[in-house]
N, C-alpha and C positions, 0 to 999 in steps of 0.2 A: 504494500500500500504506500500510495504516495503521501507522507505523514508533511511535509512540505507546502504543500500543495492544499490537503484539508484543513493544515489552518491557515493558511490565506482565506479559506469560504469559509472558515466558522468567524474569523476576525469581521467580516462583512456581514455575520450573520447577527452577531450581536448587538448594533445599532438596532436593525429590525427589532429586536423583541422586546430591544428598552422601547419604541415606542409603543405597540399595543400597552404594552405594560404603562405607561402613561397615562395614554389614554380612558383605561380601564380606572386608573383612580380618579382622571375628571371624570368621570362619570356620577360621582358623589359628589359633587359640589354643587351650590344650590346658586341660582342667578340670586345678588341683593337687591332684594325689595325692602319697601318700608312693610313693617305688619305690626299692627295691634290687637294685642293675645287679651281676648277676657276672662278673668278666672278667676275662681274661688281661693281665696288664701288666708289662714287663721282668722274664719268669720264675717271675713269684708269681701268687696268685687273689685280684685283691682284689675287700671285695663293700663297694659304696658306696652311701651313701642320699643320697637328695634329695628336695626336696617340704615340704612342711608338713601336721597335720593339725589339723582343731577338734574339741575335743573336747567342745565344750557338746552336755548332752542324749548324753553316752555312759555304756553302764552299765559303771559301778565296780564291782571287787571289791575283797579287802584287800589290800594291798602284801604282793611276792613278792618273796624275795631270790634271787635265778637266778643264786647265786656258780659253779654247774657250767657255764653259760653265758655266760661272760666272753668272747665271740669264739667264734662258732662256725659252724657248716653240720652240720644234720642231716635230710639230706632224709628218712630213712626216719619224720619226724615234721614236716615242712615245718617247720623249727626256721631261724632266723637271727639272733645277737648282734653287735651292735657294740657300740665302746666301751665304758667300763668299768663295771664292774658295780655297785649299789650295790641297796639298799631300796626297789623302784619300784611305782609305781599299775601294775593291773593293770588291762585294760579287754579288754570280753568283743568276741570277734572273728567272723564265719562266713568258711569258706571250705573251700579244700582240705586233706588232712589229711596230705598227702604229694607230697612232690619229685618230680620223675623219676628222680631218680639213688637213692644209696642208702649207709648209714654216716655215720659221727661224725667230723667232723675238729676238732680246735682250732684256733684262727689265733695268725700269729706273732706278733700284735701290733694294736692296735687305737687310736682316734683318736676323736676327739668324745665326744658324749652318749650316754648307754646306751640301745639299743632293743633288744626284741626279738619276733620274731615267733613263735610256738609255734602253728603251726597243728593239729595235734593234739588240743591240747590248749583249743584257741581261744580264746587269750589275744593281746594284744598290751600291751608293758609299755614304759615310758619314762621318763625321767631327770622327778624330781620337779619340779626347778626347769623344765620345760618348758612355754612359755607357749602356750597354741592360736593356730594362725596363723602362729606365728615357724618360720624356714628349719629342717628339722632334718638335722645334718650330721657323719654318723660312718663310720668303716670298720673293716674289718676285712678283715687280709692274711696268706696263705698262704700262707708262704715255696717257692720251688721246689716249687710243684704248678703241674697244668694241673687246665681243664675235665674233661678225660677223666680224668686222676688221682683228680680227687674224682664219680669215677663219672656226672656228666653227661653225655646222651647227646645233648640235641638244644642248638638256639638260637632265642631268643627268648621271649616269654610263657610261663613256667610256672607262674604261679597269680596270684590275686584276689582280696584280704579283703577284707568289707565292716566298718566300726567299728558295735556293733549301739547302734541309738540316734541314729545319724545318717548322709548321706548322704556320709560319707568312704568311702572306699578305699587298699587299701595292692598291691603289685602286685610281683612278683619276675622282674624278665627278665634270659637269660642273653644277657648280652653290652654291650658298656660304652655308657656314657651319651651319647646325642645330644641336641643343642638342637633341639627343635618349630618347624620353619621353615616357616611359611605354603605352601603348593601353591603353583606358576607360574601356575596357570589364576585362582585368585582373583584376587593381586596384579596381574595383566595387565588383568583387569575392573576392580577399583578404578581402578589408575594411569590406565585410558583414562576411566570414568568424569569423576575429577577433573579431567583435564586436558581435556577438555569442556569441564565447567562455566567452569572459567577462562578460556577462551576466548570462552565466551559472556558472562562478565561483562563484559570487552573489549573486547567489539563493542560490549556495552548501553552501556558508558562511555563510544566514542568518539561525540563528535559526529558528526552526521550534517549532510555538505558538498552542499548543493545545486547543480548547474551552473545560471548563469548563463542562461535562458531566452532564444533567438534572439528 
């Protein structure tokens, strides 16, 4: 056998299978969205955001000052405030125009930067100083409510904005925030992938010991 020669093709073979192998781990990564998770926690409804959004190339309207939405849930308008309220850009939104559930609650208290959602009225509005890109991170909590209290009926996905003007999205699921952990079937293909490869680099490295011819 030409041993020469095979690893020259294995050497070329290697690139190849790092990238499937790649590949297969983006396969777990999830595009950032903004989302705001409702859920139950020691007795209260808090509704938390996470995500980032860009806003280059979205359309602007004039600043709204949403001092009646300082913290809020109004499904019967797909409505959601966090944080505290001030004179914010308005930027036009499509989506649903209505919750599952139904009525106005106020929250008992709220954290971070002001957002909010008004699907209704399809807007989404955000603290000025808000840079595109950067984490965005507020709540808003519901002293001694449930889910059901504040007329939620189901869990999980209950709506979809798109930002009009660019490929963002904003998203509302009932029920609290999980980390996007890659599938077992990718990860098991990558990891066997790689650990191939390195095994074939291995063999290419070791010298090859010829016995001693009778």
């Amino acid at each position: 056998m030409d041993f020469p020669l095979l690893a020259r093709h294995s050497n070329r073979l290697v690139p190849l299978l790092a990238a499937p192998a790649a590949l297969l781990l983006s396969q777990g990564q999830a595009k950032a969205v903004l989302t705001y998770n409702i859920f139950e926690s020691a007795g209260n409804v808090v509704v938390q955001t996470s995500g980032s959004l860009d806003f280059t190339g979205a359309t602007q309207s004039a600043p709204y000052f949403c001092s009646t939405f300082n913290g809020a849930i109004y499904s019967n308008y797909a409505a959601i405030c966090t944080g505290t309220d001030a004179l914010v850009p308005t930027y036009s939104i499509t989506g649903p125009g209505k919750f599952n559930g139904s009525g106005l609650f106020s929250a008992s208290s709220v954290t971070g930067i002001f957002t909010a959602l008004l699907g209704t009225n399809g807007v989404f509005m955000i603290d000025p100083a808000y840079i595109s890109n950067s984490p965005i991170v507020s709540s808003a909590t519901f002293n001694s409510q449930t889910l059901v209290t504040l007329n939620f009926t189901t869990t999980g996905l209950i709506g979809t904005w798109s930002l009009t003007g660019t490929s963002e999205t904003i998203q509302v699921i009932l029920g609290s925030p999980a980390a996007a952990v890659p599938g077992p079937l990718p990860l098991l293909g990558a990891g066997a992938a790689f650990g191939w490869s390195r095994r074939l680099r291995k063999r290419i490295a070791t010298p090859l010991i010829t016995p001693p011819q009778a």
